[in-house]
C-alpha positions in Angstrom: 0.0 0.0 0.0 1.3 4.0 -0.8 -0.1 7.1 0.6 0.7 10.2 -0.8 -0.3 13.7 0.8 -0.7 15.8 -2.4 0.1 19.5 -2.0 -3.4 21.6 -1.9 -5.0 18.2 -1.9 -6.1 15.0 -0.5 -4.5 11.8 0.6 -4.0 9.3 -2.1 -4.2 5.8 -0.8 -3.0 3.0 -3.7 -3.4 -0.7 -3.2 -4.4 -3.8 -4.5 -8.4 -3.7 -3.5 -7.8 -6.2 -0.9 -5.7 -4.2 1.1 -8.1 -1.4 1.0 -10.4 -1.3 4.0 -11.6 1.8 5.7 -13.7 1.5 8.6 -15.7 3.8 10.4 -15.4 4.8 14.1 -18.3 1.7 15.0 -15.8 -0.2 12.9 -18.3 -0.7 9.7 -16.1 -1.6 6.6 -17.0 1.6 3.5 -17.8 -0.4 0.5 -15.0 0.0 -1.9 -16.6 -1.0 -5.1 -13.3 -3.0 -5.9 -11.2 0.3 -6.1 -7.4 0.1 -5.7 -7.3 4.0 -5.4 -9.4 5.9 -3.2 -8.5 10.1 -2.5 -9.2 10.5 1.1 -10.5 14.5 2.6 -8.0 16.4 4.0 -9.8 20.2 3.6 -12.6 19.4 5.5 -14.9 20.8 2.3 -15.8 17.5 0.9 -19.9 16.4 0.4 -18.6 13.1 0.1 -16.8 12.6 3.6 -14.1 10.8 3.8 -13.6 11.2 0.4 -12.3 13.5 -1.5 -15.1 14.9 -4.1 -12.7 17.6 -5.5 -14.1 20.6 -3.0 -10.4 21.6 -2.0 -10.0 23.0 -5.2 -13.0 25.1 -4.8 -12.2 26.6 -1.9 -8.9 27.4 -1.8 -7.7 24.8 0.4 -3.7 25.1 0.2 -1.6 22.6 2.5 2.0 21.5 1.3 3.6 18.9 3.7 7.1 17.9 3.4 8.3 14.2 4.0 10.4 14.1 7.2 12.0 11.8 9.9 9.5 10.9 13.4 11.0 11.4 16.4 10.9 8.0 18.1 8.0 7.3 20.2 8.4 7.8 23.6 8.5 5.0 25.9 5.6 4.0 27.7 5.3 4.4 31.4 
């Protein structure tokens, strides 16, 4: 599986269908359709949450997010 945060956009998740399972917070699986590519919401516009139905774009969403290195997790108490 890749995810890509594009620039002024959404999150691109790329898979083989399989692999792609979204679930809701009661843990109900979003039927797919078979897709191996699904644009998840990252502007909060979308009509179509969580996916992305192009609304950034209307709005003038602009985000740009540069890969980096985490900071290890801290340990656990």
């Amino acid at each position: 599986m890749k995810i890509i945060i594009r620039n002024n956009g959404p999150i691109r998740v790329e898979g083989a269908p399989e692999e792609l399972i979204i679930e809701d917070a009661q843990g109900k699986t979003y039927g797919l359709a078979g897709r191996g590519v699904i644009s998840l919401c990252r502007c909060g516009f979308s009509e179509n949450k969580p996916f992305c139905d192009g609304a950034h774009g209307r709005n003038g969403f602009q985000s740009v997010c540069e890969a980096r290195e985490l900071p290890p997790p801290a340990p656990k108490a």
